[in-house]
C-alpha positions in Angstrom: 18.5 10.5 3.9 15.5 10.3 6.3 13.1 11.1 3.4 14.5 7.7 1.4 14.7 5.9 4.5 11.2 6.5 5.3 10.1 5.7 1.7 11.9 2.2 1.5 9.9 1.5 5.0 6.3 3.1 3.5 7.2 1.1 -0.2 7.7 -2.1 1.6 4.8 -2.0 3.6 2.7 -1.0 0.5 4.4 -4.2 -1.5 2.8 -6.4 1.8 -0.7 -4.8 1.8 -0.7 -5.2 -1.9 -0.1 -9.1 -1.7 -2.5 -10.0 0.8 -4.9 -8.1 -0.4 -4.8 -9.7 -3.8 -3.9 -13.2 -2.0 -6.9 -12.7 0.3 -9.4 -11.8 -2.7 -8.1 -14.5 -4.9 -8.8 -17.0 -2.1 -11.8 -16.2 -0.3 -13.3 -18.9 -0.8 -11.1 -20.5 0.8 -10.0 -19.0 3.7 -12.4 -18.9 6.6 -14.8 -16.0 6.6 -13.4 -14.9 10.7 -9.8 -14.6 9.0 -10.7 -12.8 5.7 -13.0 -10.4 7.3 -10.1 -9.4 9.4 -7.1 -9.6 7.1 -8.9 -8.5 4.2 -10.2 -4.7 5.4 -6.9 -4.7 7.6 -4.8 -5.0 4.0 -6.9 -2.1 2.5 -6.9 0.5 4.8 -2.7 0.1 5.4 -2.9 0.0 1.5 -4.7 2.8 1.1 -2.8 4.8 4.3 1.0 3.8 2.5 -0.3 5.0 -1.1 -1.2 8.6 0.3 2.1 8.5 2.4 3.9 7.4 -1.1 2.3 10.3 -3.0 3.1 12.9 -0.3 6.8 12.0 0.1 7.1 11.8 -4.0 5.1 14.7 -5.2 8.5 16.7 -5.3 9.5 14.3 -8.2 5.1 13.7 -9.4 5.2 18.1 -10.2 9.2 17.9 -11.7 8.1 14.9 -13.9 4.2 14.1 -14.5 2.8 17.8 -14.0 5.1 19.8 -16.6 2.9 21.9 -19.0 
């Protein structure tokens, strides 16, 4: 239960990173360049951090259902 638990908190956060990263890019030019610059890298890297944590607690079900020979 602490793997799914843990996966619901890593999903969610990956769903939030997801949206202000799009938000931010779509927008750019509108938002002022001290907020984006902050926001903008911020969203990536927990983006990027929650994908890698997503793949590692789902690779048991990535090798039983993408990596079959």
């Amino acid at each position: 239960m602490q793997k799914l638990q843990t996966l619901k908190i890593v999903n969610t956060f990956l769903a939030i990173a997801f949206l202000t990263l799009g938000t931010t890019a779509m927008f750019h030019d509108y938002i002022p360049y001290s907020i984006y610059r902050r926001i903008h890298p911020l969203a990536g890297n927990t983006f990027s951090t929650m994908a890698v944590i997503h793949v590692v607690l789902n690779y048991e079900w990535i090798k039983k259902n993408r990596l079959k020979r």
